[in-house]
C-alpha positions in Angstrom: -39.2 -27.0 41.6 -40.1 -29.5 38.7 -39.5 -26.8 36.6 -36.1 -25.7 37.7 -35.2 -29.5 37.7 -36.4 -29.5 34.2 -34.0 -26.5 33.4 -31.3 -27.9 34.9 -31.4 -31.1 33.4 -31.4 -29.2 30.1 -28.6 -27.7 30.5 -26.2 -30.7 31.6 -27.6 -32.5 28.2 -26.5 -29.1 26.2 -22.9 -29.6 28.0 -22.6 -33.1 27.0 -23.7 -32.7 23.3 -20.5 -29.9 23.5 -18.5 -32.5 24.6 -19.0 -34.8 22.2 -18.9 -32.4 18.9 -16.2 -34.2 17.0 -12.4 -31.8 16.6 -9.1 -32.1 15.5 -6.4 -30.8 18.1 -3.0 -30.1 17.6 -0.7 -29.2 20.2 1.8 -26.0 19.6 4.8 -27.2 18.4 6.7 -24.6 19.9 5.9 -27.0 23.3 5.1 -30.7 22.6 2.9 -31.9 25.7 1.7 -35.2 24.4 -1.4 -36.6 23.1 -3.6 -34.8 27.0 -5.8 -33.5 24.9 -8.2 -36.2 25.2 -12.1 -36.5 25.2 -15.1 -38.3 25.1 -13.4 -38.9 21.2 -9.7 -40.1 20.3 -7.5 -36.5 19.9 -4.7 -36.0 18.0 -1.4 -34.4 19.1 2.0 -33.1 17.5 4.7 -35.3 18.3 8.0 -32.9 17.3 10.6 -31.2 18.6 11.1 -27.4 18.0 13.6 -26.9 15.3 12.3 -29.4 12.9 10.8 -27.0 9.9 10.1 -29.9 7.5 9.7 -32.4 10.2 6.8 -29.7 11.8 5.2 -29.2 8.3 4.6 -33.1 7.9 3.3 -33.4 10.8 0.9 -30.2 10.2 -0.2 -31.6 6.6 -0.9 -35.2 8.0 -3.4 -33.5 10.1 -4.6 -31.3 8.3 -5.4 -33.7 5.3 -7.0 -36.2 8.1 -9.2 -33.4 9.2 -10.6 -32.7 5.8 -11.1 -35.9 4.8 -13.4 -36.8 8.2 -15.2 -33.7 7.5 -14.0 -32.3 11.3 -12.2 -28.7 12.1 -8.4 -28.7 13.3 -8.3 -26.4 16.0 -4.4 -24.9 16.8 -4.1 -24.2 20.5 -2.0 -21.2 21.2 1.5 -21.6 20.4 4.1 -20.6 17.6 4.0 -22.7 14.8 6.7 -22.6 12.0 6.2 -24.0 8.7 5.7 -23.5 5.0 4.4 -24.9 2.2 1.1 -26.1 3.1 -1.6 -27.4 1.1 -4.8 -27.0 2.1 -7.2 -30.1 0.4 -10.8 -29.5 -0.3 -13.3 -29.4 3.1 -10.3 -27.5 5.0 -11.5 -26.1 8.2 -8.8 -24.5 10.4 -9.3 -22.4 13.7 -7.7 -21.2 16.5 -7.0 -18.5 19.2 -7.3 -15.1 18.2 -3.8 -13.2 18.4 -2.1 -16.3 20.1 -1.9 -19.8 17.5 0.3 -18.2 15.6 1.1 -20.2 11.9 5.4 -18.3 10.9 6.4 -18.7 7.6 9.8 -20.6 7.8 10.8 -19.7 3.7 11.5 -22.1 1.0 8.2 -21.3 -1.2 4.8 -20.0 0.3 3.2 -20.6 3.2 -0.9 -21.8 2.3 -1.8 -23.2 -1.1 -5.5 -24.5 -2.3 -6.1 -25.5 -5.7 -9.5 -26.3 -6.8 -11.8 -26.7 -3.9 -15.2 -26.1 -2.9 -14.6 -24.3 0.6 -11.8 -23.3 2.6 -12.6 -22.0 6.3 -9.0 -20.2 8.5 -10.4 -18.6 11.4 -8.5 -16.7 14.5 -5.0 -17.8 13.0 -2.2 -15.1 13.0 -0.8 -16.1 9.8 3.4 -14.1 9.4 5.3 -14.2 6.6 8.7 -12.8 8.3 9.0 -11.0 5.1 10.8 -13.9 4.1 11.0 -15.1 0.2 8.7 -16.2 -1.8 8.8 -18.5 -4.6 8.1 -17.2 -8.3 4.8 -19.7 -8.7 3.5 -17.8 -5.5 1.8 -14.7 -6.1 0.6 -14.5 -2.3 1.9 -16.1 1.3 -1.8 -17.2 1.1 -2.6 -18.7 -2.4 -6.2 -19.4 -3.1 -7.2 -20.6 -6.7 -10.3 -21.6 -7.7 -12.4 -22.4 -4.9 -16.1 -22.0 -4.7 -16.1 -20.2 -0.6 -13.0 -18.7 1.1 -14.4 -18.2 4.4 -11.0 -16.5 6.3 -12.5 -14.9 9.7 -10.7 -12.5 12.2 -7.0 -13.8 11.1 -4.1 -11.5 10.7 -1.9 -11.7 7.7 1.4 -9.7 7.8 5.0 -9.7 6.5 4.0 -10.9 2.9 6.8 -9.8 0.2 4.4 -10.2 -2.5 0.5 -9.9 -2.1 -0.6 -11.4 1.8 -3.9 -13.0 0.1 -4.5 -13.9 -3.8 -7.7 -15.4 -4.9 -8.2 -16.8 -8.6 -11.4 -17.5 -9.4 -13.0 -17.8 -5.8 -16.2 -16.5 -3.9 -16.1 -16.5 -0.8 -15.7 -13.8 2.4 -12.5 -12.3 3.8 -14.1 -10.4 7.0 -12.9 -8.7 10.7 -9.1 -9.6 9.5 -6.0 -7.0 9.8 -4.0 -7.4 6.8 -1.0 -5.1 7.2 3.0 -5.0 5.8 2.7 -6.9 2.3 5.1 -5.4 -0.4 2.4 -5.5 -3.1 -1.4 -5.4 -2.2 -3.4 -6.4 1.0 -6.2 -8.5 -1.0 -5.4 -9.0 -4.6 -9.1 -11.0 -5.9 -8.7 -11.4 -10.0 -11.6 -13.1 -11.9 -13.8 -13.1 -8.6 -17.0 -15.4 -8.4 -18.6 -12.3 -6.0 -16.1 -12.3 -3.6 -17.2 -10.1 0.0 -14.6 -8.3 1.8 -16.2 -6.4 4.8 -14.8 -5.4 8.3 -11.1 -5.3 7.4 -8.5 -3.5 8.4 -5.8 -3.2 5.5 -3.0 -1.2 6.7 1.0 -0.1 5.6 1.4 -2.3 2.4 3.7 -1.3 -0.6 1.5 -1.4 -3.8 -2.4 -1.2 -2.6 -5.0 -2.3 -0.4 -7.7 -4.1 -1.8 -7.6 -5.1 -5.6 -10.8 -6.8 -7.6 -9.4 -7.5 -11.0 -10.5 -9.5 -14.0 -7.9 -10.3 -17.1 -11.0 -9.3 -19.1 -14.1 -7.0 -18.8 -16.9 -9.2 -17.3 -19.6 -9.6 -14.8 -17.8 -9.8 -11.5 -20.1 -8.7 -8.7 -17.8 -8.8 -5.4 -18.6 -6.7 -2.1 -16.1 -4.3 -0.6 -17.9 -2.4 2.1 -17.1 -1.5 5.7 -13.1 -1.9 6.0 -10.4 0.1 7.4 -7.5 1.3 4.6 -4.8 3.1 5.7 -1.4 3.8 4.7 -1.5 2.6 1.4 2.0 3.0 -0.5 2.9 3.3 -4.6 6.6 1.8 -4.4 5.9 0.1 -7.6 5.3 3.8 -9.0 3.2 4.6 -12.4 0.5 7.1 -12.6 -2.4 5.5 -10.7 -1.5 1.5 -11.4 -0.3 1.3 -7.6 -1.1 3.2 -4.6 -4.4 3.0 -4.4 -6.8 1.9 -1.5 -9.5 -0.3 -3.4 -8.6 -0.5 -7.2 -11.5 -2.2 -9.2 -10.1 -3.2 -12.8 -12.1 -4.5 -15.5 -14.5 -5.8 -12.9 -18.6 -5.2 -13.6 -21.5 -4.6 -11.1 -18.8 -4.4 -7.6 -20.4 -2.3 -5.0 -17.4 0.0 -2.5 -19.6 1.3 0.6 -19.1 2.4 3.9 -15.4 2.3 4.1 -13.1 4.5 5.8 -10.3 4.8 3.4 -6.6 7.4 4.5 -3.5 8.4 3.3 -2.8 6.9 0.4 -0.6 8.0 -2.5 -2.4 8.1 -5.0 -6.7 7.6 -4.6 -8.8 5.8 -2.2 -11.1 4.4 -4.4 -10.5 4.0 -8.2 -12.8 2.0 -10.9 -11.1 1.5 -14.3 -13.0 0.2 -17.2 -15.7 -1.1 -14.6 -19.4 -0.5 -15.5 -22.0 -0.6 -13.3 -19.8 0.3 -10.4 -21.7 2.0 -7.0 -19.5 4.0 -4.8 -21.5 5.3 -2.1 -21.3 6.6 1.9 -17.1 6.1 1.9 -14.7 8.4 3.8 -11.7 9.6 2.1 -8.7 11.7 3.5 -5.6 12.7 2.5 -5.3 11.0 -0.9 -2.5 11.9 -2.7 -4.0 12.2 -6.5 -8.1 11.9 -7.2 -9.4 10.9 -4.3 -12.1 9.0 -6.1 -12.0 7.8 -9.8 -14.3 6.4 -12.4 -11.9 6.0 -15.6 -11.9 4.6 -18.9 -14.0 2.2 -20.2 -16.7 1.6 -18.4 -20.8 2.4 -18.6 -22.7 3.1 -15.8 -21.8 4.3 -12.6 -23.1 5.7 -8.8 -20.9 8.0 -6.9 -22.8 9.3 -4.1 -22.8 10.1 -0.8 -19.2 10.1 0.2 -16.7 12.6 2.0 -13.5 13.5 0.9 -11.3 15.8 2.9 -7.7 16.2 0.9 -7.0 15.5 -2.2 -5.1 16.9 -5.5 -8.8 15.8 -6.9 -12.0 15.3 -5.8 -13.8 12.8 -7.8 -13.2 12.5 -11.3 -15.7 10.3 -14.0 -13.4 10.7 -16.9 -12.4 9.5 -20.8 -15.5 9.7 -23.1 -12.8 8.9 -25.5 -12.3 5.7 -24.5 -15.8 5.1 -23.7 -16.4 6.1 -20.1 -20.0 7.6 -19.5 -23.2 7.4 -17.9 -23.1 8.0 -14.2 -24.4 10.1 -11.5 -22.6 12.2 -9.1 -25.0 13.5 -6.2 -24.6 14.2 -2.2 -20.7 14.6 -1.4 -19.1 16.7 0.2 -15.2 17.0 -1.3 -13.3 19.8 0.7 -9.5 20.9 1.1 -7.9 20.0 -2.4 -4.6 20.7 -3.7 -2.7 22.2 -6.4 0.0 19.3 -6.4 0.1 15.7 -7.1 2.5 12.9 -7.8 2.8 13.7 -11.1 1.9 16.9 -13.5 -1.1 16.4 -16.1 -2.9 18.4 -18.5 -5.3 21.2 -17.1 -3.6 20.8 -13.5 -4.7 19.6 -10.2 -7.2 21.1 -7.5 -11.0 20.0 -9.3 -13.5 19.3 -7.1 -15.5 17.0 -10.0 -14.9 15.9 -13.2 -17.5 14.7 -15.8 -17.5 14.2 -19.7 -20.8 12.8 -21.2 -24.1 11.3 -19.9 -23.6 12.6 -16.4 -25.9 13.7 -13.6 -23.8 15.7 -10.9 -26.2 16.9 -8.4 -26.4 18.2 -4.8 -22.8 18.0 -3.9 -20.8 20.7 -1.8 -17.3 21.7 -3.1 -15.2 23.8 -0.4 -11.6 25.1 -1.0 -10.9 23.7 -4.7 -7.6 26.2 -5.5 -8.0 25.5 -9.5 -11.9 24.4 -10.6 -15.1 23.9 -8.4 -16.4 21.6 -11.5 -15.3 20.9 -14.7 -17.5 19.9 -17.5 -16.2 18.5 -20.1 -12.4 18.3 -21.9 -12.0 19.4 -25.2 -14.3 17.5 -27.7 -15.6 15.0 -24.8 -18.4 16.8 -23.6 -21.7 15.2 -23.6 -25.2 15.5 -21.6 -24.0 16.6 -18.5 -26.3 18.4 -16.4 -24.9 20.4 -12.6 -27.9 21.3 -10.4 -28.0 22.4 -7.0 -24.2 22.1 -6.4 -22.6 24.5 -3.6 -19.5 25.3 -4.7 -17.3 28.0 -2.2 -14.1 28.8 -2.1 -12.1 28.0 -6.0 -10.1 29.4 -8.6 -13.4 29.2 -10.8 -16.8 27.6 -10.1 -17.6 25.9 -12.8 -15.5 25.1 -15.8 -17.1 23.8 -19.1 -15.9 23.4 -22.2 -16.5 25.1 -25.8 -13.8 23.8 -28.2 -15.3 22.6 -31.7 -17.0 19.2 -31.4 -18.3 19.6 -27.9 -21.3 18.5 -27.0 -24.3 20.1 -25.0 -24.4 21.1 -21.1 -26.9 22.4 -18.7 -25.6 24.3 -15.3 -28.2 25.4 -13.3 -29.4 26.4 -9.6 -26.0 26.3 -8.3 -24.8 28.6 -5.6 -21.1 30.0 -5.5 -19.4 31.8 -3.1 -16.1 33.6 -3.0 -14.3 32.8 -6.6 -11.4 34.3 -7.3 -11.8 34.8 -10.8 -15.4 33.8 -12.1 -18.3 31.6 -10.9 -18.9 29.8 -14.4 -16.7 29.9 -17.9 -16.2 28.3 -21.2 -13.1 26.9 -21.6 -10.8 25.5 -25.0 -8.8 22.8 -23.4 -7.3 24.0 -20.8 -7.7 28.0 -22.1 -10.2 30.1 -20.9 -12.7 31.2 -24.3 -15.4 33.2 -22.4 -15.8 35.9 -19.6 -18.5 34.7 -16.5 -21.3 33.0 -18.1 -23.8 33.5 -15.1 -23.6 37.0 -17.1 -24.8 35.7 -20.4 -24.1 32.6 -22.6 -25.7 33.2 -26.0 -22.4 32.9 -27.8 -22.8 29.1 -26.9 -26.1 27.7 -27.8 -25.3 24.6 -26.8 -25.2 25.3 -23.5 -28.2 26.1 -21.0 -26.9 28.5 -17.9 -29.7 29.9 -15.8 -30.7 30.5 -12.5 -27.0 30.3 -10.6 -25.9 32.4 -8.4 -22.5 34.4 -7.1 -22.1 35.6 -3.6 
């Protein structure tokens, strides 16, 4: 008994310490009920009328701005709330119902703003842009610029006509959010502080899906693992600028893992001029060009481990003549490409992998690659790359290397290939065949090493 008593009496002084946790409440303004929400500690209530944008938005700011500066959370009870132009001071910590404290965009310049601040906290908010205008100085309905943590937690951002969330210079985490309907790109991050995205859902937007830029090349270390890409659009068109599901530009040492990445136009995962890069255990289907891409200038780079089922392209680790090398290609399983893509490009379409010069590519299954199992090489730009213990079944050719004057060395061994239609390994000049089946015999090239493969 004296211990149940004991129990009990903890548990009453648990409930009043919950009671008395300082908060902010707003009533909705969609249906103004007064200043009940009262407590052991003086509330605060919306006093408006529906209709009143500006009138609403005040009122929202005033609160807002008190919160912050007493260091307590404004909590939004369910409700509609229509508004614009917010600013959200340093210290902001806003919260609400999942899926029902809704914050509507009512035009007239952007909806959320922060300028220099240490952190920014938006949790359970449904935050709509209508698809309404936005002004030129806004690059995203929710504007972040260089703030130390953006903490944004299970919120839904949609109906954005530029980007739904930009971040300038800002750490932080954007996690279990659905981001959907923006006309340019779900998460656009550019000159990150190691930004983590995980557990989204970025779906149906115009331009791309998630976007870690830099303006120049640079240590940037963000975290895009475990979300949910689908339906990602090119309207702005190009050849690989837009449409892409997770685009990393000029952006050093990001890591893309474990996401689940479909349809988009052009690839799911693509790494320009970004070195040290690690790629690893992401599903990829139905891209529309290279399914994943390692381009340009960069040094240093992981692929492994991932699936990709449709494509024009497998995975492609490309331009030693801009620089891009050094990177190892091992465990995936690509399957299902095509012969067309958006646009047309030299050598064609329908390569399982692509690699040019200080390249491992290792252990990977190919199936149903209508041009090129692997391609080694491009003219000139061939250098150090070594294919082992690839399974290649079901191409045009199983492995494509090249032999024009200036190309470097090679070494293709223990790989397996089954059912070619026209040879299981040959030396190529560009994009012109220089060589009958090498598994036959490659003295002619002595810069190549070709043993121990096999044709079924």
């Amino acid at each position: 008994m004296i211990q149940r008593r004991t129990f009990v009496a903890s548990l009453a002084a648990s409930a009043a310490a919950g009671l008395l946790t300082p908060r902010v409440f707003a009533a909705p303004l969609a249906r103004m009920t007064g200043a009940e929400l009262r407590g052991p500690i003086d509330a605060v209530a919306l006093k408006t009328t529906p209709g009143a944008s500006d009138f609403k938005s005040g009122k929202l700011q005033a609160m807002i701005d008190n919160a912050a500066r007493t260091n307590m959370p404004l909590f939004l009870p369910p409700g509609t709330y229509n508004i614009s132009n917010l600013t959200l001071p340093d210290n902001t910590r806003i919260t609400g119902v999942p899926g029902a404290s809704r914050l509507v965009y009512s035009g007239d310049g952007h909806l959320m703003n922060t300028d220099k601040a240490r952190r920014i906290e938006l949790s359970g908010l449904v935050l709509d842009g209508g698809n309404r205008w936005l002004a030129d100085y806004a690059g995203g309905l929710l504007q972040f610029t260089g703030v130390d943590e953006v903490l944004i937690d299970n919120c839904e951002v949609t109906g954005s006509r530029k980007h739904a969330l930009q971040l300038e210079r800002c750490g932080g985490r954007i996690e279990r959010s659905r981001i959907s309907g923006a006309a340019e790109a779900g998460i656009y991050s550019v000159q990150s502080t190691g930004l983590t995205a995980t557990g989204n859902r970025v779906e149906d937007c115009g331009n791309g899906g998630i976007l870690i830029h830099r303006w120049d090349k640079a240590e940037d270390g963000s975290s895009v693992t475990n979300n949910r890409i689908a339906r990602i659009r090119a309207n702005g068109g190009g050849t690989g600028q837009n449409g892409n599901g997770i685009n990393v530009f000029r952006a050093d040492g990001v890591t893309v893992s474990g996401n689940q990445i479909t349809d988009c136009a052009f690839t799911a995962i693509r790494a320009n001029s970004a070195s040290n890069v690690q790629i690893s255990n992401n599903q990829c289907l139905r891209s529309g060009e290279t399914a994943i891409y390692c381009e340009f200038e960069f040094v240093g780079a992981t692929i492994s481990n991932n699936l990709v089922d449709g494509a024009a392209n497998g995975i492609s680790v490309t331009n030693f003549d801009r620089g891009g090398r050094l990177a190892s290609v091992t465990g995936n399983v690509i399957r299902n490409l095509s012969l067309t893509a958006p646009y047309a490009q030299d050598g064609g379409f329908g390569i399982g992998i692509s690699a040019e010069a200080d390249t491992l590519v290792a252990d990977n299954v190919i199936e149903n690659a209508p041009l090129w199992g692997l391609r080694l090489g491009w003219g000139q730009y061939l250098r150090n790359v070594v294919a082992t213990s690839n399974i290649v079944r079901h191409a045009g050719i199983g492995c494509v290397v090249s032999v024009a004057d200036g190309a470097g060395s090679a070494v293709i061994s223990g790989n397996l290939f089954q059912e070619m239609q026209q040879a299981a390994i040959m030396g190529f000049r560009w994009d012109k065949p220089a060589s009958g089946d090498l598994t036959k015999g490659s003295a002619q090239f002595p810069q190549l090493t070709i043993e121990n493969n096999r044709l079924v």
